[in-house]
C-alpha positions as CSV (number, residue, x, y, z in Angstrom):
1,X,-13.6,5.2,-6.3
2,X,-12.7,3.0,-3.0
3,X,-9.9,0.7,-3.4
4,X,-9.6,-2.3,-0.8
5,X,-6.8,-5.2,-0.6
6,X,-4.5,-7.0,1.3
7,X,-1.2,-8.0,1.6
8,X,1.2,-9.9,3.5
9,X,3.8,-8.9,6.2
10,X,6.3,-11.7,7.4
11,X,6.4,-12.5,11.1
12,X,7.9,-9.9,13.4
13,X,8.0,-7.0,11.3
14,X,4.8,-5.4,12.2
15,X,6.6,-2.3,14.3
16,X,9.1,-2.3,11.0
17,X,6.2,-1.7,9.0
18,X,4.4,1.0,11.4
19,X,7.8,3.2,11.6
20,X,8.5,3.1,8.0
21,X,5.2,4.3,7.2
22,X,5.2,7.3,10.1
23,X,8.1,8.4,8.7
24,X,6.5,8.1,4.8
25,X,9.0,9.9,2.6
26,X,7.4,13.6,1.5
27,X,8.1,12.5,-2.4
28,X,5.9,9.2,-1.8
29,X,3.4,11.1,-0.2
30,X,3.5,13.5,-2.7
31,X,3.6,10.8,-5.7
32,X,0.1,9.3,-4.0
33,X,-1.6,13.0,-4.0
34,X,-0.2,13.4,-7.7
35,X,-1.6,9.6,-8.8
36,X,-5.2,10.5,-7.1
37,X,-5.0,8.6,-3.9
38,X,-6.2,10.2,-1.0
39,X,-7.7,9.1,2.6
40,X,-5.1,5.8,2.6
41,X,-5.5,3.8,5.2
42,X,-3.3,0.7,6.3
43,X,-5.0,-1.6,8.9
44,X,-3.0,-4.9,10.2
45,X,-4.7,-7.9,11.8
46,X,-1.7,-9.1,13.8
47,X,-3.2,-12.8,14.2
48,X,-2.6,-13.4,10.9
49,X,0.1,-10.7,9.7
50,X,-2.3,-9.5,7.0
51,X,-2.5,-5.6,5.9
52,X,-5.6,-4.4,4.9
53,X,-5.5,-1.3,2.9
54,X,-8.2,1.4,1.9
55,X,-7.6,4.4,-0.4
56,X,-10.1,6.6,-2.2
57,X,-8.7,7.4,-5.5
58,X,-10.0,9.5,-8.9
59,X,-9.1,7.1,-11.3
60,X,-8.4,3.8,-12.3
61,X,-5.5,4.3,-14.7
62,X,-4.3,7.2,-13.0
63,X,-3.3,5.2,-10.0
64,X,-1.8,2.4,-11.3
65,X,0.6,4.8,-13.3
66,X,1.6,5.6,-10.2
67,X,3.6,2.1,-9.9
68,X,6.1,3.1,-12.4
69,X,7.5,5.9,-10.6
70,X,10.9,5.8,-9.6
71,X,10.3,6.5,-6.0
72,X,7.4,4.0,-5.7
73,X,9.9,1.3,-7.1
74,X,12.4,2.9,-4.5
75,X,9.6,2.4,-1.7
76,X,9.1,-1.5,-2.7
77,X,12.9,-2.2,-2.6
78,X,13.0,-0.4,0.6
79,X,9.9,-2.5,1.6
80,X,11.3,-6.2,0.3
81,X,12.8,-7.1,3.4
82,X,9.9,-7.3,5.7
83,X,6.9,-8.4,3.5
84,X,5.7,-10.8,0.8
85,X,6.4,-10.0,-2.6
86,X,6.8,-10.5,-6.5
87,X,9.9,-10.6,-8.1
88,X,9.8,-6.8,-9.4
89,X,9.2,-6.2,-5.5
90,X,6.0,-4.6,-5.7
91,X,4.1,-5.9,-2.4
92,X,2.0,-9.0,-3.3
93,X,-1.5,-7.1,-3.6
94,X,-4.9,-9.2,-3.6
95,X,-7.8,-6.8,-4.5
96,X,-11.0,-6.9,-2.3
97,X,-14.1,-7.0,-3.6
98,X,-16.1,-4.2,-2.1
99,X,-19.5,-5.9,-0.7
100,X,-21.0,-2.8,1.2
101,X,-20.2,0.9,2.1
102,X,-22.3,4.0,3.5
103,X,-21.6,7.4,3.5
């Protein structure tokens, strides 16, 4: 299953973002592999600040039990600072609808 969405970075933090994610902890990484993500893919339209975001995953409710985690809770506090989000901290997520896609 493809997953698409978007979310929001506030102004200037674009590099911010970029290094945190090079330097992706190993337990994150791990904690995507474990939930079924794979082939995640973060893209940023700079105009506009928006992030769009692409991952294959196996399942549905597999992935989002991935949110609870304890170090994907520490990822979105570590996160907070430099992009929009709910009051829990978890990034503010809009899902794409997925309109066309070739192998």
């Amino acid at each position: 299953m493809i997953k698409g969405f978007k979310m929001k970075l506030y102004e200037g933090q674009a590099e911010e973002y970029e290094r945190r994610h090079n330097l992706l902890w190993p337990e994150m990484k791990d904690m995507i592999h474990e939930h079924g993500g794979k082939n995640y893919t973060i893209f940023l339209d700079r105009e506009t600040m928006t992030l769009f975001g692409y991952i294959e995953i196996e399942d549905e409710e597999l992935w989002a039990k991935g949110a609870d985690t304890a170090i994907n809770r520490k990822w979105w506090d570590y996160m907070a600072d430099i992009m929009e989000t709910n009051p829990d901290n978890s990034p503010v997520s809009i899902d794409l609808q997925n309109v066309f896609h070739l192998d």
